[in-house]
C-alpha positions in Angstrom: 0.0 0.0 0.0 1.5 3.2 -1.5 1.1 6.7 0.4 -1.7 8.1 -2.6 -3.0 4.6 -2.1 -3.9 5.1 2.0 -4.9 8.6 1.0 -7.8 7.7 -1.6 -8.9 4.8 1.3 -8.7 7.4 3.9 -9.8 10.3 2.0 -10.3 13.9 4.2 -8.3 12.2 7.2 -6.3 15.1 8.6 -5.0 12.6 11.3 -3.2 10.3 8.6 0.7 10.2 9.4 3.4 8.7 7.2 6.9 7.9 8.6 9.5 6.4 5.9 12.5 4.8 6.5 15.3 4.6 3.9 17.4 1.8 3.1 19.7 1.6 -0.3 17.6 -1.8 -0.7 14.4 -0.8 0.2 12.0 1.6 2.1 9.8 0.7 5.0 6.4 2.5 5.7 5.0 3.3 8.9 0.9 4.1 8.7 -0.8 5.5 12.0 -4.1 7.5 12.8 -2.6 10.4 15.1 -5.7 10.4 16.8 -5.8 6.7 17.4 -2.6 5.0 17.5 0.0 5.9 20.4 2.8 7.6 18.6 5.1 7.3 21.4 5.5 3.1 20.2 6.4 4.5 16.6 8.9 7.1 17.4 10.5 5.3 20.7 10.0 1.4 19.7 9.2 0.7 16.0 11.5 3.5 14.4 14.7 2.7 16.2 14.2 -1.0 15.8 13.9 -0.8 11.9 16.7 1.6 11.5 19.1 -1.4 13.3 18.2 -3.4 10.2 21.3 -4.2 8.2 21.9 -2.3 4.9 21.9 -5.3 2.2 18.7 -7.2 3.5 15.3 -5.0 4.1 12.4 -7.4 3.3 9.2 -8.2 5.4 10.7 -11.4 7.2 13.5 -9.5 8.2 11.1 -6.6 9.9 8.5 -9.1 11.1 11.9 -11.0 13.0 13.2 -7.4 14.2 9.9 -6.1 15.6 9.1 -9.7 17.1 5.5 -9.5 15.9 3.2 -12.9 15.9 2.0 -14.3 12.1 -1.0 -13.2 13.2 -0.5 -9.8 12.5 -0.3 -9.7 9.0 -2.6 -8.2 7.0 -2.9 -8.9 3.0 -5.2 -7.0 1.9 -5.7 -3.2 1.1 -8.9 -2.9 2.7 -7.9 -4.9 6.1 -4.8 -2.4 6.4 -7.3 0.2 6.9 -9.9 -1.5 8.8 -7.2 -2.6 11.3 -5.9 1.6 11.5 -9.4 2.7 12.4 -9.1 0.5 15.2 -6.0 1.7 16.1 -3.7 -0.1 14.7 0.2 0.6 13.0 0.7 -0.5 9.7 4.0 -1.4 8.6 4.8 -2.2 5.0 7.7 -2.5 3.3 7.9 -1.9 -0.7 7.2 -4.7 -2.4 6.3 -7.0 0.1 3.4 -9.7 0.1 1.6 -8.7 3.0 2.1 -6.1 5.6 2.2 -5.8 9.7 -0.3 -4.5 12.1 0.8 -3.8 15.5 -1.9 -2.8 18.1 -2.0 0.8 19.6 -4.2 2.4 21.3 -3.8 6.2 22.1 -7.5 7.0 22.8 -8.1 9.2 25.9 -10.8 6.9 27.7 -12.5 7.4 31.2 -11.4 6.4 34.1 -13.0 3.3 36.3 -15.5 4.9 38.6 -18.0 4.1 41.6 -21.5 3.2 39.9 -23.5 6.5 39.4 -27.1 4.9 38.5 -27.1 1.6 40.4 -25.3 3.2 43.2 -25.5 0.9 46.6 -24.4 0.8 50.1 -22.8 -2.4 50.4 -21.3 -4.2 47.5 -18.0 -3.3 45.4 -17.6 0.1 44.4 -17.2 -0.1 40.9 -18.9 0.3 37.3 -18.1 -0.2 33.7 -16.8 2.2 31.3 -17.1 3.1 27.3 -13.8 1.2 26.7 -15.2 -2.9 25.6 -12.1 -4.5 26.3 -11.7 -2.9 30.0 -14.9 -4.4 30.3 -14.0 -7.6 29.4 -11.4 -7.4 31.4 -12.9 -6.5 34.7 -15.9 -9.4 34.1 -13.1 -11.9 33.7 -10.6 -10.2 36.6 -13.9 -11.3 39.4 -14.4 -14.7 36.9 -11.3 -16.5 36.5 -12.9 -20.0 34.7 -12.5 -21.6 31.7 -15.9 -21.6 31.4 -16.0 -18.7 30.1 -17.1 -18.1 27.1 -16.7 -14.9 24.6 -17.9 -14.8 21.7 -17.0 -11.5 19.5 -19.6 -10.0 17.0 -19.9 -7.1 14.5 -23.2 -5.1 13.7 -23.5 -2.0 11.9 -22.8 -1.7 7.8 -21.5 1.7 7.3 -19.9 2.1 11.0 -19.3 -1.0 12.4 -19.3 -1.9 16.1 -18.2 -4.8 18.0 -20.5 -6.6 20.3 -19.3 -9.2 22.7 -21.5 -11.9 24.6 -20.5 -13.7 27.6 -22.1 -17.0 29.1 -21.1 -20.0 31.2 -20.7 -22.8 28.8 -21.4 -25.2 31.3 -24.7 -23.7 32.6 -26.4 -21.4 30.2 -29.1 -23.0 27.7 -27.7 -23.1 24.6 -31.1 -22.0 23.2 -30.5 -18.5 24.7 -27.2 -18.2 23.2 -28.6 -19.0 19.9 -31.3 -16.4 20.5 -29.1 -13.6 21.0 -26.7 -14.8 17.9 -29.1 -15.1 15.7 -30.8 -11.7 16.4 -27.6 -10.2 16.5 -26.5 -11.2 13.0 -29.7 -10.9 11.6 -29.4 -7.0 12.1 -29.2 -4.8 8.9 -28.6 -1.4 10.2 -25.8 1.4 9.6 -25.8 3.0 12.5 -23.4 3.2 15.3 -25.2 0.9 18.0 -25.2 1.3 21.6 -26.7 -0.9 24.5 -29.6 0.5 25.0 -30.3 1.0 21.4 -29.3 -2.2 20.7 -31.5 -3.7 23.7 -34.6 -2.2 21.1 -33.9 -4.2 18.4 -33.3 -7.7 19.5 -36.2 -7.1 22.0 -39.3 -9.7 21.7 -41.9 -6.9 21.6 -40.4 -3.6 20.6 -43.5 -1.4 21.1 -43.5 -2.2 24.5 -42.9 0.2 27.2 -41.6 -2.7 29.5 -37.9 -4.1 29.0 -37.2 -7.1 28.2 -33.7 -7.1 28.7 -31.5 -5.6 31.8 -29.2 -2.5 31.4 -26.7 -2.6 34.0 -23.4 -0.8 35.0 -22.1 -3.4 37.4 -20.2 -5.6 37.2 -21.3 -7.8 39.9 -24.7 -8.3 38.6 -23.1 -9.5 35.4 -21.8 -12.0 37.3 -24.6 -12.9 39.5 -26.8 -13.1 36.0 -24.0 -15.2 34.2 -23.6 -17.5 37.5 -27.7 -18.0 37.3 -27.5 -18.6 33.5 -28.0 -15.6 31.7 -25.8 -14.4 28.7 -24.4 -10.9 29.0 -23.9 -8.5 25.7 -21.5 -5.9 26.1 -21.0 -2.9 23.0 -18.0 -1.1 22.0 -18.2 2.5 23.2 -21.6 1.9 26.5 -20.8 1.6 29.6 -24.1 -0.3 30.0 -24.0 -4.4 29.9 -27.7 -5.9 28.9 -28.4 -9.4 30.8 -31.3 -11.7 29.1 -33.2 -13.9 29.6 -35.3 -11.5 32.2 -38.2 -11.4 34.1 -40.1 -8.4 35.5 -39.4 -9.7 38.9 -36.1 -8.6 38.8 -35.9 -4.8 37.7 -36.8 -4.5 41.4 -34.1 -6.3 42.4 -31.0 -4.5 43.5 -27.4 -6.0 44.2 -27.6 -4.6 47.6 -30.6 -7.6 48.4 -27.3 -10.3 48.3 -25.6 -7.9 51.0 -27.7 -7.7 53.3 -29.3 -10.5 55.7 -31.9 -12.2 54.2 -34.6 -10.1 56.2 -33.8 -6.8 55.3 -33.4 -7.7 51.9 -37.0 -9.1 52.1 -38.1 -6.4 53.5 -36.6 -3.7 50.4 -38.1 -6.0 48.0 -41.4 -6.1 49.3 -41.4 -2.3 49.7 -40.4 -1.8 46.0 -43.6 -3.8 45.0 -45.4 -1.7 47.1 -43.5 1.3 45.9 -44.7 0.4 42.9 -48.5 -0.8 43.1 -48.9 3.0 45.1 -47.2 4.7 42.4 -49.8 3.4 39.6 -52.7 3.5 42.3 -52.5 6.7 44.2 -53.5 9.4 41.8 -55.6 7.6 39.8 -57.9 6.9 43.2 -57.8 10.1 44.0 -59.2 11.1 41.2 -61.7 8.6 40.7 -62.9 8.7 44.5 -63.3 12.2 44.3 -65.2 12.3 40.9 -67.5 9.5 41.0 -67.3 8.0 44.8 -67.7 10.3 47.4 -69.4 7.7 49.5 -66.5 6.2 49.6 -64.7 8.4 51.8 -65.0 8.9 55.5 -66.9 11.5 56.5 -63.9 13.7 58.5 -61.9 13.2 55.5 -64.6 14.1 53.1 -64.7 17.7 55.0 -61.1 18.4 54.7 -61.3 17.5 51.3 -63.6 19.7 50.7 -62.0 22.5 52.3 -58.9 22.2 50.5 -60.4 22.0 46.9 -63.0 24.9 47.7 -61.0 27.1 45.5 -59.7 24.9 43.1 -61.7 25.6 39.7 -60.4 22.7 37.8 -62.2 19.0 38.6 -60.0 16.1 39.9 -58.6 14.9 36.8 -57.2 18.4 35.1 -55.8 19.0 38.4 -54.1 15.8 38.8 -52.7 15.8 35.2 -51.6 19.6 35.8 -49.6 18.7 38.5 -47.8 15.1 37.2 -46.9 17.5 34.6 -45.1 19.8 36.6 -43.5 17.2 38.5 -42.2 15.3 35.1 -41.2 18.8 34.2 -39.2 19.0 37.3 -37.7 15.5 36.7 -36.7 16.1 33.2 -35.0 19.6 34.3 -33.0 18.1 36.6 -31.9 15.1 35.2 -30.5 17.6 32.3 -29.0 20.4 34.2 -25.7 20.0 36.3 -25.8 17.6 39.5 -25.6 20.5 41.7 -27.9 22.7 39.9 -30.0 20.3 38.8 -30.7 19.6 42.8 -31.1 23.0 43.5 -33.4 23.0 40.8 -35.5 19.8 42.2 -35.7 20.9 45.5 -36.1 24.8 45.4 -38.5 24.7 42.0 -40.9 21.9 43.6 -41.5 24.0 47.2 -41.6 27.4 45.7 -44.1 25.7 42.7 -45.7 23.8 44.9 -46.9 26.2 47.7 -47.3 29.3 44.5 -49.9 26.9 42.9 -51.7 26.5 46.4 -51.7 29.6 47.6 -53.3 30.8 43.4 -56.0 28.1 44.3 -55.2 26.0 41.5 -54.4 22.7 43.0 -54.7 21.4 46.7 -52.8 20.7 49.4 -54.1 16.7 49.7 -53.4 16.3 45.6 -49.7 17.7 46.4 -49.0 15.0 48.5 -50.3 12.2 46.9 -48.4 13.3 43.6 -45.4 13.6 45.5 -45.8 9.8 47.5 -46.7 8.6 43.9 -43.6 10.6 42.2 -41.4 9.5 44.9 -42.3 5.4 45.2 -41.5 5.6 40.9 -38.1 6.1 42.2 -37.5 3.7 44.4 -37.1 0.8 41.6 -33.7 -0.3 41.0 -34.0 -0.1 37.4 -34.2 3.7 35.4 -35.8 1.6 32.7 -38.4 0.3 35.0 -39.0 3.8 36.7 -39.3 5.3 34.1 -41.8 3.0 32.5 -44.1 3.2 35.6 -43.9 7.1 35.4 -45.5 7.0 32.2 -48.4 4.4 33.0 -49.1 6.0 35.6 -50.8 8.9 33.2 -53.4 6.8 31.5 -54.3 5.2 34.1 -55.6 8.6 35.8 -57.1 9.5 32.4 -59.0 6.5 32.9 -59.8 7.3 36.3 -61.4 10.6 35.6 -63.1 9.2 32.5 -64.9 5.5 33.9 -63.8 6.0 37.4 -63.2 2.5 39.4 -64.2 0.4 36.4 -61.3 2.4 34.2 -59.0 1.8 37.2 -59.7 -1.7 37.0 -59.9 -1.7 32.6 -56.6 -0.2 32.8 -55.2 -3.1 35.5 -57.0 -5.5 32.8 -54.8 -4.5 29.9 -51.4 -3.9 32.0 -52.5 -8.0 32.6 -53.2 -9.2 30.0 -50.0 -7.4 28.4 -47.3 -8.5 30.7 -48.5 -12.0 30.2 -48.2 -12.0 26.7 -45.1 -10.6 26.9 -41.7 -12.3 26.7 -37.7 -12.3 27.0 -35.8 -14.7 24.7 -38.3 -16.1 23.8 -39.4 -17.0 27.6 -42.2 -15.8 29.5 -41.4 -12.3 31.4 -44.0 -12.7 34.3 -42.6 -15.9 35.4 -42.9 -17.0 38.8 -46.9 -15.9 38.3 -46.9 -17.3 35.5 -46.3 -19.8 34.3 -46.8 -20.2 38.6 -43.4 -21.7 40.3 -44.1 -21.4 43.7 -39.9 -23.1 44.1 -38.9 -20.2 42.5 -40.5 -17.3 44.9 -37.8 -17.8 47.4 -35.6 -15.6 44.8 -38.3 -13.6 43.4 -40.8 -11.6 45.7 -38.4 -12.8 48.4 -34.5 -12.9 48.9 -34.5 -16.7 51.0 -31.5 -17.5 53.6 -29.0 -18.1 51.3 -28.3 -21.5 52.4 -31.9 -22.4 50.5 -30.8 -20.3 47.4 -29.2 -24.1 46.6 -30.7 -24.2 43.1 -31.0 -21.9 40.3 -34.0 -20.1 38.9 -35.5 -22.6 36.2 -36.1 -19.8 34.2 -32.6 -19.8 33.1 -33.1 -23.7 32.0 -29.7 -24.0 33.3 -27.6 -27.1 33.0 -26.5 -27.3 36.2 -29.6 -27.4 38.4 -27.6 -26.9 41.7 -25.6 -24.0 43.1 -24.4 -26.3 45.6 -24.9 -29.5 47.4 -27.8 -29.4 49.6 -26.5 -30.9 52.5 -23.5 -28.2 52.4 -25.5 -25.5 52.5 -28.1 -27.7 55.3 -25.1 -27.7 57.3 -24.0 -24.3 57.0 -27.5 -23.2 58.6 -27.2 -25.3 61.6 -23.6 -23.9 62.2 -25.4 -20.4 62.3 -27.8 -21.3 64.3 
């Protein structure tokens, strides 16, 4: 490959540097991206090795021997020369030769490993994944030293292409699932630079769905936990985010911490994140349908202060309660966008001085405040963003329901959120699973966090190989030790 020759490959590329290096019997080529390759390995490692090549013999053997790079490295053809430079690669050539040499490099600037910033927990190691894939890999395999271990290495994306590695347990994963996730990988015609989460939307099952089918993590041990249970992990060049699959709903309110913790308190924080949940759908839309169509149904002391506080509101139920889960999504949104420290400010000063403005102007009441706010709140507590975020947005039908049918559209809306969920599915397998199909086994791990001496088996879900975690009897024992 000639200098005009990289040129018309690379056309526009500011960044591309050529180093030659004379000999009377030949001339040796050095090709780098300046804004990919390291250039401190060309000028202090590759450049003073070649120029300690004898005078009277300058051919590729001769420079593969001096630089002490593996057969593997050579490169053939035009086209590979350059695919292997915009992946950082140096590509060596000498005039005349058969095939050239690429020697890795990598000069990006990448960030730093950091404590988790979206899954953040108490207990638990203190550390997330990055944009860089093969720091990735490399901190998955640091906690999973096994043969086991399987990575395989894909490529999606036509016109910018991005690598895309999965990870699974040879020796407990279903094969099926691998399959799955191959297949729907490779099947993808797209030319687009991918990331997780964009990537997550096209190999769902269902991708009209607000619910996900696949987890988005940052840590790394819940990659682990998921690959020990069976699930295969897919991690993308360039997202700090790993997706996990197969998936049930069960688990985006599941948090890492639930495995720290003794088994009660970790019970306990599960249960309350159902709850968290159920309230955040339910609370609103009550409110509004108690107060448009079933006053009997309140007591009569409360009825009063009810009363009292909407006596100057001019706007029924359901415009009020849609006015202020506006606001507050308003409030959200600015804060997720601005700085952390503004953003806070932002949150905290905008929703009191709002808040008590829009009270004091009549337009909303103090009751509906607080319920929006216990409803706002409990969408935060799942573990998931994706799950949270999802709930959020139910959460608005189901009051225009409520103001429209009352109870009977709370209990239509329930109807289809049912009927949905059960139809849904991740892999290929069913996402509601324990409730259905029912696995009773299974709900010691699942609405529960069990002693983990009983945690002896894996979830079926996975269809694992291996059944057992460990030997019953082992784990048997290790209760009546503790106890």
């Amino acid at each position: 490959m000639d200098q005009e020759m990289a040129r018309r490959w690379l056309s526009n590329t500011g960044d591309l540097v050529v180093e030659h290096i004379d000999k009377p019997n030949g001339r040796v080529r050095l090709y780098y991206l300046s804004t990919l390759a390291d250039a401190s390995i060309v000028y202090n490692e590759l450049i003073p090795k070649l120029r300690l090549l004898p005078l009277e013999t300058v051919g590729i053997d001769e420079v593969e021997k001096q630089l002490g790079v593996a057969s593997s490295n050579r490169v053939y053809e035009v086209q590979e020369a350059v695919s292997r430079m915009i992946h950082n690669a140096i590509y060596v050539h000498v005039e005349g030769a058969a095939f050239g040499l690429a020697i890795p490099s990598d000069g990006t600037v990448g960030r730093s490993i950091q404590a988790p910033e979206v899954e953040s927990v108490v207990l638990g190691p203190q550390i997330a994944f990055v944009e860089e894939l093969n720091v990735n890999l490399c901190i998955i395999r640091k906690y999973m030293p096994t043969t086991h271990l399987f990575h395989e290495r894909l490529v999606a994306g036509t016109e910018i292409p991005v690598d895309i590695s999965v990870l699974y347990l040879e020796n407990i994963v279903d094969p099926e699932n691998v399959n799955t996730v191959r297949q729907r990988i490779q099947e993808l015609n797209v030319d687009s630079h991918l990331d997780s989460s964009i990537l997550a939307q096209y190999i769902a099952d269902n991708e009209r769905s607000l619910f996900p089918t696949l987890q988005q993590t940052e840590r790394p041990d819940r990659v682990i936990h998921g690959l020990r249970q069976g699930q295969v992990a897919i991690l993308v060049e360039g997202s700090p985010f790993v997706l996990l699959g197969p998936t049930t709903l069960l688990q985006f309110f599941q948090s890492p911490d639930d495995y720290y913790l003794r088994w009660v308190l970790a019970t306990f924080n599960r249960i309350m994140r159902m709850f968290a949940m159920i309230l955040s759908l339910l609370l609103t839309p009550v409110y509004v349908a108690t107060l448009t169509y079933h006053y009997e149904m309140i007591p009569a002391d409360l009825l009063l202060s009810l009363a009292q506080s909407r006596s100057r509101v001019p706007f029924p139920p359901l415009w009020e309660a849609l006015l202020m889960e506006i606001i507050i999504e308003l409030l959200r949104e600015a804060g997720a966008r601005l700085p952390t420290k503004v953003g806070q400010t932002i949150g905290i000063v905008g929703g009191i001085v709002i808040g008590q403005a829009i009270v004091q102007a009549g337009f909303t009441s103090n009751i509906l405040i607080i319920i929006v706010a216990l409803g706002a709140l409990s969408s935060f507590i799942a573990p998931s963003y994706m799950i949270g975020s999802t709930i959020r947005v139910i959460r608005f039908p189901m009051i225009l329901l409520a103001g429209l049918l009352g109870a009977m559209g709370i209990v239509a809306g329930f109807s289809f959120l049912a009927s949905h969920l059960l139809r849904q599915t991740s892999l290929g397998r069913p996402y509601m699973y324990p409730l259905y199909p029912v696995r009773f086994e299974d709900w010691k791990d699942g609405f529960i966090r069990a002693p983990l001496s009983s945690l002896w088996l894996r979830f079926k879900f996975f269809n694992p190989q291996q059944k057992k975690r460990f030997n019953r009897e082992q784990g048997q024992m290790k209760k009546d030790i503790d106890e």
